[in-house]
LOFI-286279 format. One line per field, with one value per atom (N, C-alpha, C, CB): residue in three letters; residue number from 1; z, y, x; atom name. Coordinates in pm, 1 decimal, decimal comma, padded with zeros to 6 digits. Glycine has a CB too. Layout:
LOFI-286279
aa = c(ALA	...)
i = c(NUM	...)
pz = c(Z	...)
py = c(Y	...)
px = c(X	...)
at = c(CA	...)
//
This chain:
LOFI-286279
aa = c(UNK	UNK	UNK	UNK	UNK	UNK	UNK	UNK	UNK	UNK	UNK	UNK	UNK	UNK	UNK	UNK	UNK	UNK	UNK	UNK	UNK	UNK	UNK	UNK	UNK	UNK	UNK	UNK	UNK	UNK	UNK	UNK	UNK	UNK	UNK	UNK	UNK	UNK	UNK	UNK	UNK	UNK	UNK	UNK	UNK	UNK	UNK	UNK	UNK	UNK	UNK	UNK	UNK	UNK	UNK	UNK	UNK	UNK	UNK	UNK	UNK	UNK	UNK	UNK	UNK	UNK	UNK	UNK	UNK	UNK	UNK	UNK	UNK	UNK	UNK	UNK	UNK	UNK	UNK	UNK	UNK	UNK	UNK	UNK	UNK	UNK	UNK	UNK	UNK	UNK	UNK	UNK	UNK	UNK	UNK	UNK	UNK	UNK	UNK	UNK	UNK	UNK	UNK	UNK	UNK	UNK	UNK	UNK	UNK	UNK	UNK	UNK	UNK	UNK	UNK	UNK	UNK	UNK	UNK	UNK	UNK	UNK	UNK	UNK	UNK	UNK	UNK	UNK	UNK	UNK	UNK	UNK	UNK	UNK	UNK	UNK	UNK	UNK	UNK	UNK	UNK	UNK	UNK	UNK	UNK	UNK	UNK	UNK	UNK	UNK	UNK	UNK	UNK	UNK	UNK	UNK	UNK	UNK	UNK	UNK	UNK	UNK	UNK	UNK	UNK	UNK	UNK	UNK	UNK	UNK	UNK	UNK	UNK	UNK	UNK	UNK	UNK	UNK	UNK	UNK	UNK	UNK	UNK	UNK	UNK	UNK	UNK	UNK	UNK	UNK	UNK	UNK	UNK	UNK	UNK	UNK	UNK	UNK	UNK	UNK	UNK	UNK	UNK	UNK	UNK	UNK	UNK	UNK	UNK	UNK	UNK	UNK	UNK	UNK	UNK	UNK	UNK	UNK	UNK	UNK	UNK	UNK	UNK	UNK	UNK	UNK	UNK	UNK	UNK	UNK	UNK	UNK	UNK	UNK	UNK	UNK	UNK	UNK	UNK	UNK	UNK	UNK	UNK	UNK	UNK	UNK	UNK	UNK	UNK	UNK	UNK	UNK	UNK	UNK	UNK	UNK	UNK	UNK	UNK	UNK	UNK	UNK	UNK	UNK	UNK	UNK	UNK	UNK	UNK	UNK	UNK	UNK	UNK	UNK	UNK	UNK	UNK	UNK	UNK	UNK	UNK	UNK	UNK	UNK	UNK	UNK	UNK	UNK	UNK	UNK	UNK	UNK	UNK	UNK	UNK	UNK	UNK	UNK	UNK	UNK	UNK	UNK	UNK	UNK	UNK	UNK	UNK	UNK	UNK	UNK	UNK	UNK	UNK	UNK	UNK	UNK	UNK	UNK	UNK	UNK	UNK	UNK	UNK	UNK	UNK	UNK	UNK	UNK	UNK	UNK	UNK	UNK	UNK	UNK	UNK	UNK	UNK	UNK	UNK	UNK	UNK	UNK	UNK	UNK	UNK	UNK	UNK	UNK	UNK	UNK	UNK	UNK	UNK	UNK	UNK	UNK	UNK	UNK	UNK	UNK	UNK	UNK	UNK	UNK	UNK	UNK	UNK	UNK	UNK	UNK	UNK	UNK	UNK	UNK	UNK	UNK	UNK	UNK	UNK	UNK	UNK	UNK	UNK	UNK	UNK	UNK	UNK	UNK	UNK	UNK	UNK	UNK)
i = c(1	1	1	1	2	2	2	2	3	3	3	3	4	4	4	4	5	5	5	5	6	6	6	6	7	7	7	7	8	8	8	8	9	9	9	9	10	10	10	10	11	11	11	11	12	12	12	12	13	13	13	13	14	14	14	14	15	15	15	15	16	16	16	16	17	17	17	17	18	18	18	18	19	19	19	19	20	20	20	20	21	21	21	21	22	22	22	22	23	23	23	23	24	24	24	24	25	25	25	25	26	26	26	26	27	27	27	27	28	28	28	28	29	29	29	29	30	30	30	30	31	31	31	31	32	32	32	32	33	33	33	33	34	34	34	34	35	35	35	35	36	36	36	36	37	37	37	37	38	38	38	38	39	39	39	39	40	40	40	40	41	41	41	41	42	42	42	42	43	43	43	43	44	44	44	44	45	45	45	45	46	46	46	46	47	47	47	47	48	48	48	48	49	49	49	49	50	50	50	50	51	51	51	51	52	52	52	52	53	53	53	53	54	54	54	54	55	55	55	55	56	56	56	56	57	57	57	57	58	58	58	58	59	59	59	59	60	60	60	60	61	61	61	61	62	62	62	62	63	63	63	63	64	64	64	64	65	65	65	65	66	66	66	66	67	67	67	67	68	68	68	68	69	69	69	69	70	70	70	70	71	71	71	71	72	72	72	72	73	73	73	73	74	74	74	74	75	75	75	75	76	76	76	76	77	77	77	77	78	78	78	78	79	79	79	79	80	80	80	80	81	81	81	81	82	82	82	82	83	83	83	83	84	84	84	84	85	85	85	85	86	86	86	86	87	87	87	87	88	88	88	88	89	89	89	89	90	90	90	90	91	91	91	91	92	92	92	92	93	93	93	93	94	94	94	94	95	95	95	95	96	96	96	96	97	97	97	97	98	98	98	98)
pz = c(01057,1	01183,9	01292,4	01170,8	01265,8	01345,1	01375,5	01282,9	01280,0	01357,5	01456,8	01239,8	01444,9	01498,5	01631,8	01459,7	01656,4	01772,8	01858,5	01701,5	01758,6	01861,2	01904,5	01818,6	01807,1	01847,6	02010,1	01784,6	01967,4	02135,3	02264,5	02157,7	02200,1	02330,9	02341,1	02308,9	02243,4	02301,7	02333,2	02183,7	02324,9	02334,9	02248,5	02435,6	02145,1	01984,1	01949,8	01842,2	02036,8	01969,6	01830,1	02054,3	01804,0	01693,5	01565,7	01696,6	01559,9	01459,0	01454,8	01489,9	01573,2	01549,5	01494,4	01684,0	01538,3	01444,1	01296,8	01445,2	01247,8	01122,4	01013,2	01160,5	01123,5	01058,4	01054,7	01143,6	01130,1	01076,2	00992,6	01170,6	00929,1	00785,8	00861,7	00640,4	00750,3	00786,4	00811,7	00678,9	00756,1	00743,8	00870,6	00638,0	00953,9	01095,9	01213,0	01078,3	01161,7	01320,9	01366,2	01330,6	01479,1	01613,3	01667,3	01717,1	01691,6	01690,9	01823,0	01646,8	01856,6	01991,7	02055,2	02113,5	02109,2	02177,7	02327,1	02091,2	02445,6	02553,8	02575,3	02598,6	02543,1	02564,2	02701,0	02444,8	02770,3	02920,0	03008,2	02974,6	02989,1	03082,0	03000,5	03058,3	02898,7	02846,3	02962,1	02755,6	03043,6	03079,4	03187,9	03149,1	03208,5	03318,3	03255,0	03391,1	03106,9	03005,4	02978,3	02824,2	03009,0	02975,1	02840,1	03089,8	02747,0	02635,1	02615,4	02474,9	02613,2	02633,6	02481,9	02682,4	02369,5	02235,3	02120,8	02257,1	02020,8	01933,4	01808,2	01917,4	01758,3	01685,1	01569,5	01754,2	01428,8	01305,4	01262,7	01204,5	01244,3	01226,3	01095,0	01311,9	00976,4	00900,6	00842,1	00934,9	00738,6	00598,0	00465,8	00530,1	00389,4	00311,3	00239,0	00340,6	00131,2	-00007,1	-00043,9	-00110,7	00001,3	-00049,5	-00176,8	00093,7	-00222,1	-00367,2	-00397,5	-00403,1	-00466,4	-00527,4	-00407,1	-00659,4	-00335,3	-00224,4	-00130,0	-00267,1	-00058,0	00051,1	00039,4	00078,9	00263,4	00293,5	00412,6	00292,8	00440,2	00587,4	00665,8	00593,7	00829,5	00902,9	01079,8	00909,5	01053,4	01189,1	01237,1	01189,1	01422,1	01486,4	01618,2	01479,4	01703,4	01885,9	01970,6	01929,4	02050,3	02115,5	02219,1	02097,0	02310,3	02464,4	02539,5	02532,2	02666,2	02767,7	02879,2	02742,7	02971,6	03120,7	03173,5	03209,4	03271,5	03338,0	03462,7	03270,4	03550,5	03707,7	03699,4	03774,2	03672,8	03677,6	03603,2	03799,0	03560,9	03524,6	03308,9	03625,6	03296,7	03148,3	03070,0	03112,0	02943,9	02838,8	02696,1	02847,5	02600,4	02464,7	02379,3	02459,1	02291,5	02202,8	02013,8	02184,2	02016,9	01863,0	01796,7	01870,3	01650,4	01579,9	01451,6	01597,4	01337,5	01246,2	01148,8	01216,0	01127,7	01088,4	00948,9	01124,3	00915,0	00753,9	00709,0	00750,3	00669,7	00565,9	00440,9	00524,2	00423,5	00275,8	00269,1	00220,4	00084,7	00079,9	-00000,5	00046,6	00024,1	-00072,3	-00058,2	-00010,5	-00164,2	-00189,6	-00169,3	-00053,9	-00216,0	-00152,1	00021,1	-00188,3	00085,5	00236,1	00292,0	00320,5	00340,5	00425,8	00544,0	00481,6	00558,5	00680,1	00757,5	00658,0	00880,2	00931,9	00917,1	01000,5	00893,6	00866,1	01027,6	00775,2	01056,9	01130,5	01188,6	01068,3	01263,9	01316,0	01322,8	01457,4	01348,5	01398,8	01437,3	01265,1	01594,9	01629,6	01595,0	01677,7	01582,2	01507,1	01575,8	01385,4	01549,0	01635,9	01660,4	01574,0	01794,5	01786,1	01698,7	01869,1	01635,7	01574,8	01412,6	01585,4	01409,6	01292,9	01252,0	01268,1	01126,2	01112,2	01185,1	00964,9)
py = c(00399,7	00333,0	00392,7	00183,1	00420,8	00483,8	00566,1	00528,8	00738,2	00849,3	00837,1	00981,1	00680,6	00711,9	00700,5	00616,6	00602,6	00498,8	00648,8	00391,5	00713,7	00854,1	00924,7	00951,0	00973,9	01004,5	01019,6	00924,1	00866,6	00803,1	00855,0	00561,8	00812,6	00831,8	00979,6	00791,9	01079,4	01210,9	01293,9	01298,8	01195,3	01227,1	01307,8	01265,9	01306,0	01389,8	01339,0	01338,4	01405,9	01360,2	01405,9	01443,2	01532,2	01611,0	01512,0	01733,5	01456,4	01419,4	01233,9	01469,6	01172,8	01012,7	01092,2	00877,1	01178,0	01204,6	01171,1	01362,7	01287,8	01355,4	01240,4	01487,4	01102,9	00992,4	00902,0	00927,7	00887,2	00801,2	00810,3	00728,3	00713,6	00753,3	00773,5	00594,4	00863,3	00916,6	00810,5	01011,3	00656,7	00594,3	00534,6	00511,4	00532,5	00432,5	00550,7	00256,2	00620,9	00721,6	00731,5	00876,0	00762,8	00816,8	00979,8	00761,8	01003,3	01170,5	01210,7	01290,6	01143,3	01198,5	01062,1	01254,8	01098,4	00984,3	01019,6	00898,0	00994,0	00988,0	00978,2	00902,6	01063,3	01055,6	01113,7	01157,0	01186,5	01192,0	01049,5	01282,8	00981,4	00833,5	00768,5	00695,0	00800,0	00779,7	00765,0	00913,4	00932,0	00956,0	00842,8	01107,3	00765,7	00671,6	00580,4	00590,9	00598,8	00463,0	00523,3	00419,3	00429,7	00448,4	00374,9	00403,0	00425,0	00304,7	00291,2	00341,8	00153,2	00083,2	00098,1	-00071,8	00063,1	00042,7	-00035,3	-00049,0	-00028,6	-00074,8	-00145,1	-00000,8	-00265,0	-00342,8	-00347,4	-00484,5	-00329,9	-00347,4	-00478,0	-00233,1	-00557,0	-00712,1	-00733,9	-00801,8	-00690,3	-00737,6	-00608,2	-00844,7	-00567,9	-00469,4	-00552,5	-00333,7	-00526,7	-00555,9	-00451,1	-00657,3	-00398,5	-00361,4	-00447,0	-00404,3	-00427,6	-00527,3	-00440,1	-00557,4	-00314,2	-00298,8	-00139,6	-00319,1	-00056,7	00028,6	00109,8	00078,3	00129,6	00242,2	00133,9	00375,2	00044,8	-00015,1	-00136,5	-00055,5	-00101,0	-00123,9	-00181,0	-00012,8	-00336,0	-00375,1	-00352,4	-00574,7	-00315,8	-00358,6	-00410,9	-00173,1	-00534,0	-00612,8	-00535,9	-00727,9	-00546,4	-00474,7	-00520,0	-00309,6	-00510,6	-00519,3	-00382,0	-00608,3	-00350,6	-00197,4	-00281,2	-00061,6	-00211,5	-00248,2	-00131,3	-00340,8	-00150,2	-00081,2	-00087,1	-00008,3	-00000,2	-00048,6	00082,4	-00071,3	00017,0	00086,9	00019,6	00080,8	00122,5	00074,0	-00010,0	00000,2	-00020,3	-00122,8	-00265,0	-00142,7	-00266,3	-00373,1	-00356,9	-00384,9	-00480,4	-00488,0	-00516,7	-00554,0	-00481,4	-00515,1	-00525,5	-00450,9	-00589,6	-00612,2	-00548,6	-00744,6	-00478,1	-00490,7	-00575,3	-00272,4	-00618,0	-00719,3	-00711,5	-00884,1	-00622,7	-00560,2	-00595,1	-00380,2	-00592,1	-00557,8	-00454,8	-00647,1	-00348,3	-00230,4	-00223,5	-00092,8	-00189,9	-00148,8	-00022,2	-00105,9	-00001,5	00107,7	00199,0	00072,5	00279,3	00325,2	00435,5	00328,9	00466,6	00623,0	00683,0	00649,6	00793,8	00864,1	01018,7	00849,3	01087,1	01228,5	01239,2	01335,2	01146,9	01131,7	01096,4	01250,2	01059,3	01069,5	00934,6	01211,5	00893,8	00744,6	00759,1	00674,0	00683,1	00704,1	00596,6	00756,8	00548,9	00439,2	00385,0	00442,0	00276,5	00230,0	00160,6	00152,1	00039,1	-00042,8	-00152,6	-00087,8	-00226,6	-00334,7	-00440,9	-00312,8	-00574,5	-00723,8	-00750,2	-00862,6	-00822,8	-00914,1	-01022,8	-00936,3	-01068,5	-01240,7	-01360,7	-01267,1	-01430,1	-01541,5	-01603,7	-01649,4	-01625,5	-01708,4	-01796,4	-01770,3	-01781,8	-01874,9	-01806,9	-02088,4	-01708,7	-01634,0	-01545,9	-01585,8	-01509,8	-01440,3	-01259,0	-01457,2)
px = c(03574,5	03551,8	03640,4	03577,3	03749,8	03891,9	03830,4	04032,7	03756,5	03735,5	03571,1	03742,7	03491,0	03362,7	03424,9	03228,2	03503,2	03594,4	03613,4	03789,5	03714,9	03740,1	03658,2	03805,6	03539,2	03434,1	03392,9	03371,4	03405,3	03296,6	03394,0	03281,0	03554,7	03656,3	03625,9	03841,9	03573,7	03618,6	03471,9	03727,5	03335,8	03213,9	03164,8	03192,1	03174,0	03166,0	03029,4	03299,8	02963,6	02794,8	02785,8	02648,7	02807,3	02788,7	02804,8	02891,9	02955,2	03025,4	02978,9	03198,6	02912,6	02871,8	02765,4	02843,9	02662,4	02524,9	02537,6	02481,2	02644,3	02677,3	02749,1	02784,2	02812,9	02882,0	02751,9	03023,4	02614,9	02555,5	02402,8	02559,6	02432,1	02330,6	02180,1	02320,0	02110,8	01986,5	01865,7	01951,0	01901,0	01795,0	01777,0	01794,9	01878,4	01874,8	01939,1	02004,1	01949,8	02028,7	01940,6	02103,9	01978,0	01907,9	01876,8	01995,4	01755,3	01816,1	01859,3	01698,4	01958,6	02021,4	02112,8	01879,8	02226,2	02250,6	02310,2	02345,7	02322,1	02319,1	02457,0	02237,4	02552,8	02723,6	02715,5	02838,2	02628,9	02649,8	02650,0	02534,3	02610,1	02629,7	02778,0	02455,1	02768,7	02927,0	03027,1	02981,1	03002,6	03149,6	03228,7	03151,4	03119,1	03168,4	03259,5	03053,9	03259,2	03347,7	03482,8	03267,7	03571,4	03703,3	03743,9	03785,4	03757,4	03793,4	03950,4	03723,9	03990,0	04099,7	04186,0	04055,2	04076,2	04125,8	04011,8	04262,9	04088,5	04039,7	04091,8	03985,9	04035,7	04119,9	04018,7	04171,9	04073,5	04009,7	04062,2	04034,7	03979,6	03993,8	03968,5	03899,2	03894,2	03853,5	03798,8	03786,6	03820,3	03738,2	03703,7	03854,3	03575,0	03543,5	03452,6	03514,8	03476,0	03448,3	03304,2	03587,4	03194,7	03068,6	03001,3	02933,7	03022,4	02995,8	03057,6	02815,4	03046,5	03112,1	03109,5	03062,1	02975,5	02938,5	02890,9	02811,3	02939,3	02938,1	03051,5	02794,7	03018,6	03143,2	03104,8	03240,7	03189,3	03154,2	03328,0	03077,6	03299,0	03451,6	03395,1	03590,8	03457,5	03514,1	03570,5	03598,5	03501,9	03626,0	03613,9	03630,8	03686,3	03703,1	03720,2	03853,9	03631,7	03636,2	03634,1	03515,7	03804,7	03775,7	03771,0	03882,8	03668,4	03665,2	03609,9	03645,0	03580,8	03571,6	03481,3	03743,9	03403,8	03296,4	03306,9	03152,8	03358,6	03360,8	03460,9	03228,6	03569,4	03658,6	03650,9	03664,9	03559,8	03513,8	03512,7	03350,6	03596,2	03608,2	03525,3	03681,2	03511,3	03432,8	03453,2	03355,5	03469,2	03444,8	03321,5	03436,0	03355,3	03222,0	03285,4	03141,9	03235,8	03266,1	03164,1	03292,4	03193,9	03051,6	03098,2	03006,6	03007,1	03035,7	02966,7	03053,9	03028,8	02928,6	02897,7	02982,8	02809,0	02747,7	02824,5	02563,2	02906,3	02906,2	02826,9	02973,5	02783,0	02761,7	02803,9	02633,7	02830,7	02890,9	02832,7	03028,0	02795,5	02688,1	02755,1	02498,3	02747,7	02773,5	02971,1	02663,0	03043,1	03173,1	03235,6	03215,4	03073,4	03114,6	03057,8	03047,0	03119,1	03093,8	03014,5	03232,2	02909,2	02834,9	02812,0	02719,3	02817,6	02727,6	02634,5	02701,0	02586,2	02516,8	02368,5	02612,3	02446,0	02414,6	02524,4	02318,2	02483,5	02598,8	02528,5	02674,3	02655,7	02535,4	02676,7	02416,5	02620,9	02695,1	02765,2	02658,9	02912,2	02895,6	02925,6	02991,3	02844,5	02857,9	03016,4	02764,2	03033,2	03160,5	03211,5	03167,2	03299,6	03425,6	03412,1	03392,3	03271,2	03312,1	03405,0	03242,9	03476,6	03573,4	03579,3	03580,8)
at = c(N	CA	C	CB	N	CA	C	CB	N	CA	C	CB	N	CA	C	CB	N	CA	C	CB	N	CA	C	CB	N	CA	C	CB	N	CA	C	CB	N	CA	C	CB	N	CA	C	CB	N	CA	C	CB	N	CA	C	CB	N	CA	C	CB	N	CA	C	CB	N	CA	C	CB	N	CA	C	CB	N	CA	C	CB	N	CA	C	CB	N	CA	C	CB	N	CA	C	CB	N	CA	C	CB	N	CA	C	CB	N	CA	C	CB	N	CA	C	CB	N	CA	C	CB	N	CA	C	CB	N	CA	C	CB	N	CA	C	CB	N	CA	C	CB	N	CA	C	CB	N	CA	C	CB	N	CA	C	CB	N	CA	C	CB	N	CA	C	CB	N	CA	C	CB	N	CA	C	CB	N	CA	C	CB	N	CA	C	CB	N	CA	C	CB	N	CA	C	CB	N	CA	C	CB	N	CA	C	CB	N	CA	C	CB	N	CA	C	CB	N	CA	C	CB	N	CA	C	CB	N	CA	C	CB	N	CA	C	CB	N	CA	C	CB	N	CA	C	CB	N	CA	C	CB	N	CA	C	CB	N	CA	C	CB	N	CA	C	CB	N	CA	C	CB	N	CA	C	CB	N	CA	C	CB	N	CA	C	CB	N	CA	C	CB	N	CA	C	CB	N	CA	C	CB	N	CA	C	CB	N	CA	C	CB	N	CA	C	CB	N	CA	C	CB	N	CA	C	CB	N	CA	C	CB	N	CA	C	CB	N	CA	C	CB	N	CA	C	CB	N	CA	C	CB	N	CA	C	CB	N	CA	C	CB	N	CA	C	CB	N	CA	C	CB	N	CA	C	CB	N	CA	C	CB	N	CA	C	CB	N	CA	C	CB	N	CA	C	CB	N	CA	C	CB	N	CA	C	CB	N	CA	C	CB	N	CA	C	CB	N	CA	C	CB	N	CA	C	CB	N	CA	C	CB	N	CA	C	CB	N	CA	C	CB	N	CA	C	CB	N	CA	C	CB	N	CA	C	CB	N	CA	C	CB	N	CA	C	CB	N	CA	C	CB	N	CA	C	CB	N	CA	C	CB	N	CA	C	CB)
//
């Protein structure tokens, strides 16, 4: 989750491609409208181990577009296949969840 995070801060299309799994990626993502995002940080709240080759992690990404602040609060799918961890997907969680 740490190196996708950097990823984004350093516009690493190449390497979010290559981190997310084949069944849900996207073939392209739009890091040119990126550049207007400043990212503030990021907080890993929560990891979980959900079976030998998957993996969920809570997290908080802050940042700002136009001055103006923002949160993202995800929780991403993990899986690992061939020794390498890939992205999965995310879901929002409802307030007051962990």
């Amino acid at each position: 989750m740490r190196s996708r995070y950097s990823a984004y801060v350093l516009q690493l299309e190449h390497y979010l491609l290559d981190t997310w799994h084949a069944s849900t990626r996207r073939p392209s993502l739009d890091l040119a409208q990126e550049g207007t995002t400043r990212w503030l940080g990021l907080e890993i709240r929560h990891h979980q181990r959900t079976g030998p080759d998957s993996a969920t992690v809570e997290f908080v990404a802050r940042y700002k577009i136009a001055g103006r602040a923002f949160r993202l609060h995800e929780i991403s799918r993990f899986i690992r296949e061939d020794a390498r961890w890939y992205y999965v997907d995310g879901a929002f969680p409802e307030r007051g969840v962990r």
